[in-house]
Z-matrix of the N, CA and C atoms (Angstrom, degrees):
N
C 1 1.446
C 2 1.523 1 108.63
N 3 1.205 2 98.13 1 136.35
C 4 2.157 3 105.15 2 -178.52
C 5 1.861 4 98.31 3 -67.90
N 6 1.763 5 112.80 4 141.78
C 7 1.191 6 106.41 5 178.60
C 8 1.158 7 99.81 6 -82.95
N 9 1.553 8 110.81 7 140.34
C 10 1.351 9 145.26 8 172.81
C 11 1.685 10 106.16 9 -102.62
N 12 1.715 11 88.90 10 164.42
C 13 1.441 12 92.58 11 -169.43
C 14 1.622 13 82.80 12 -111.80
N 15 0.949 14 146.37 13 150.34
C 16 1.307 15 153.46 14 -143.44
C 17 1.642 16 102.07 15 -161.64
N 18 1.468 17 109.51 16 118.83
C 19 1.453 18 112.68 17 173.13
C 20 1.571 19 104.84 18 -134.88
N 21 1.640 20 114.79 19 153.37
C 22 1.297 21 125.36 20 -173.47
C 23 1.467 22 96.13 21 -111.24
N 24 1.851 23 141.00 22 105.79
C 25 0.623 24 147.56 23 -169.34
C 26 1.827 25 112.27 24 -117.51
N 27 1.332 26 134.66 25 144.79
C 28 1.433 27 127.16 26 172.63
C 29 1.293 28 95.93 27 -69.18
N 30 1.602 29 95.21 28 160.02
C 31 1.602 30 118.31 29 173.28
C 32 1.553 31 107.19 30 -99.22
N 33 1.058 32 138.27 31 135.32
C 34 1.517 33 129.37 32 161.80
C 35 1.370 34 120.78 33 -68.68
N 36 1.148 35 110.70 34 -26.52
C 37 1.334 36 110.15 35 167.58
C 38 1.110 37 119.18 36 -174.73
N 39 1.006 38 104.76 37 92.47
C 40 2.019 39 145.97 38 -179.43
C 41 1.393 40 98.75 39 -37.68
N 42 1.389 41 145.96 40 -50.25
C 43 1.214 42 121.37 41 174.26
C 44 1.401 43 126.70 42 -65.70
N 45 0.974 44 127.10 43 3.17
C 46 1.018 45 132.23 44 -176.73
C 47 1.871 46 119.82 45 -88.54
N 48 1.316 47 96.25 46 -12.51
C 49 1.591 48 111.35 47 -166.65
C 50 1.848 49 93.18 48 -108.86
N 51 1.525 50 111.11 49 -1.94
C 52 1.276 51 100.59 50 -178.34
C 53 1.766 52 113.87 51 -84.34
N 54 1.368 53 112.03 52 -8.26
C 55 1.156 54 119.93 53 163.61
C 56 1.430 55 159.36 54 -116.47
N 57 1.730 56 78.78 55 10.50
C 58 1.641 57 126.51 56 -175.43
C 59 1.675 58 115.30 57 -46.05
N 60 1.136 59 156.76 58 153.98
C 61 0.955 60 138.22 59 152.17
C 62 1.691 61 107.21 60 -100.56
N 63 0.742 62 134.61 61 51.04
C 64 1.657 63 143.64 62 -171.71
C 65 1.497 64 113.29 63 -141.45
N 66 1.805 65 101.77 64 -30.41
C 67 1.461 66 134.17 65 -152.37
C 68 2.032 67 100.54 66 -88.57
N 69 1.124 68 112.34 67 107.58
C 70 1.472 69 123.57 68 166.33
C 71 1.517 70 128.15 69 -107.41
N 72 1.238 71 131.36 70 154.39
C 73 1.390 72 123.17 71 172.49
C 74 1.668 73 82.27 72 -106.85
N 75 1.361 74 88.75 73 163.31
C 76 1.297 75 143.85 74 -175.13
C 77 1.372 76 157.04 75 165.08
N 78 1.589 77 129.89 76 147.46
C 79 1.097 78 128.90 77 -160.56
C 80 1.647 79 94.22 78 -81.61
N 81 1.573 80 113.81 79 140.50
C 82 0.959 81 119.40 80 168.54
C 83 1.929 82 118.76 81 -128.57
N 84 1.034 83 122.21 82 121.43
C 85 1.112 84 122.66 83 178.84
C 86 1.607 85 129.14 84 -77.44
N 87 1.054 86 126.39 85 101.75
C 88 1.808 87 139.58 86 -154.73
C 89 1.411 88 101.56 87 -74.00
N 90 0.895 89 131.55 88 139.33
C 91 1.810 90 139.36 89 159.38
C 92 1.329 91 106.49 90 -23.78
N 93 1.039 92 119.46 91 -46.13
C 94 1.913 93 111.26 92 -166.14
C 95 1.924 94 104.33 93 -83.32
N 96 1.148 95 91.85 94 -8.22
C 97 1.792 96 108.74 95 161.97
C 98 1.578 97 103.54 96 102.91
N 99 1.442 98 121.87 97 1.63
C 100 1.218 99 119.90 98 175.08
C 101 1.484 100 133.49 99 -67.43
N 102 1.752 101 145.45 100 128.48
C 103 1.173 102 113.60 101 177.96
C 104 1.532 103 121.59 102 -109.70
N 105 1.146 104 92.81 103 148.69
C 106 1.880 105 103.26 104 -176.45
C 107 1.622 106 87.81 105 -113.71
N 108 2.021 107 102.31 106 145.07
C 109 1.277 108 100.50 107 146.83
C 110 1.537 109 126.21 108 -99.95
N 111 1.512 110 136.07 109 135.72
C 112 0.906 111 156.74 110 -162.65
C 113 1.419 112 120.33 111 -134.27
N 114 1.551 113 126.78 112 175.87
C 115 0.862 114 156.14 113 -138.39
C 116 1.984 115 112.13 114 -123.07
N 117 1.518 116 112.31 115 79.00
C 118 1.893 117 102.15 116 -169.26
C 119 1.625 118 91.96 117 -119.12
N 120 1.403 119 84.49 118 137.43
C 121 1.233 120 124.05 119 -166.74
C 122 1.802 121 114.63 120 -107.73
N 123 1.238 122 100.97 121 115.81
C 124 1.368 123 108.56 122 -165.00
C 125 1.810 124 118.36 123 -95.41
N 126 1.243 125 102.86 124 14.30
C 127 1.489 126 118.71 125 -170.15
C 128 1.523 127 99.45 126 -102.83
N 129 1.770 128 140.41 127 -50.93
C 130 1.354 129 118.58 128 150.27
C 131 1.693 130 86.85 129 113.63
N 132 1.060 131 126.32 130 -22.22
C 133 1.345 132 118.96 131 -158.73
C 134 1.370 133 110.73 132 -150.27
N 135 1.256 134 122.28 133 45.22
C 136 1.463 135 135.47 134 -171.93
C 137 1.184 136 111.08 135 -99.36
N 138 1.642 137 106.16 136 144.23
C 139 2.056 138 112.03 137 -164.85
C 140 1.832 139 85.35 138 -86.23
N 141 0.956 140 116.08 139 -6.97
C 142 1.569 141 117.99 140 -165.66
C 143 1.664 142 104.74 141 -61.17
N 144 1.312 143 115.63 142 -34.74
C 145 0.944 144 131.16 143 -150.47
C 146 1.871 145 113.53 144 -73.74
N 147 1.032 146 133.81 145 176.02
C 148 1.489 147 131.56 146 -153.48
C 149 1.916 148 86.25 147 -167.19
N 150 0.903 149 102.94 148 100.41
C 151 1.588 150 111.66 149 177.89
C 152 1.433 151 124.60 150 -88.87
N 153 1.873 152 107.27 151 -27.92
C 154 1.019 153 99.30 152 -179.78
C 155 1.572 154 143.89 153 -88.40
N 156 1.659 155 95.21 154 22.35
C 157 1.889 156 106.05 155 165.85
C 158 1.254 157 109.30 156 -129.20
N 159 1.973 158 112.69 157 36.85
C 160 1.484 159 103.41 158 -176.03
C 161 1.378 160 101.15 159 -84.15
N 162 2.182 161 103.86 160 142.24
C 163 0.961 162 107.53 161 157.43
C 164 1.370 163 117.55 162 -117.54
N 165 1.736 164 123.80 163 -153.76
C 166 1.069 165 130.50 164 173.51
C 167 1.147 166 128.96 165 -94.31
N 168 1.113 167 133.29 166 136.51
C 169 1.475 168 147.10 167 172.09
C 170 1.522 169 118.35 168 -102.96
N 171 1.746 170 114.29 169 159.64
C 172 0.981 171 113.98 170 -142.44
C 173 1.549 172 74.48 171 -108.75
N 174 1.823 173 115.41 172 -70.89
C 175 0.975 174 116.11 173 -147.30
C 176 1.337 175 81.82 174 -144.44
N 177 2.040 176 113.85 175 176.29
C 178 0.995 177 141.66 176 -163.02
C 179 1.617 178 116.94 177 -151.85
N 180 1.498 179 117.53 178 128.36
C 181 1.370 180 98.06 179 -166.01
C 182 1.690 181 101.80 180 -140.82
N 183 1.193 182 124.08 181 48.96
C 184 1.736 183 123.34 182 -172.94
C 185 1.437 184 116.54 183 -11.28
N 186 1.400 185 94.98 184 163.28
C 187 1.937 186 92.49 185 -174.10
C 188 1.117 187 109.38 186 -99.06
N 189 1.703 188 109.99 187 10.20
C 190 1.730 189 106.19 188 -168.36
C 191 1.419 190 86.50 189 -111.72
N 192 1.717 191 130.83 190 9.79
C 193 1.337 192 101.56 191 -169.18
C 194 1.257 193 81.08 192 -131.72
N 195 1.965 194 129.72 193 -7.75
C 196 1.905 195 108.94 194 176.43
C 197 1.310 196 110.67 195 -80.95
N 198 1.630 197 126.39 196 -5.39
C 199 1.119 198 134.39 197 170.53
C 200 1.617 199 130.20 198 -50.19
């Protein structure tokens, strides 16, 4: 996989990504090495988005591909 720069950003409004077609779950692995599953978004350019508590991420692991 090409390294990506990977950021964990709020949603403004999370239901809205539940019907997204861009919209994936996945495990994501946080800088302090912890994992949360979440919500990655393959569109890159969404008003959804809340920038101002983005952090960094380590890694990324979709649920259609730990299968």
């Amino acid at each position: 996989m090409a390294k990506r720069n990977l950021k964990v950003v709020r949603l403004i409004e999370p239901e809205m990504c539940l019907e997204c077609r861009f919209a994936k779950t996945a495990e994501v692995e946080l800088a302090d090495g912890s994992m949360q599953r979440m919500i990655h978004c393959l569109r890159l350019d969404c008003d959804n988005w809340d920038y101002s508590s983005a952090e960094a991420a380590k890694s990324i692991i979709d649920e259609d591909q730990a299968a």
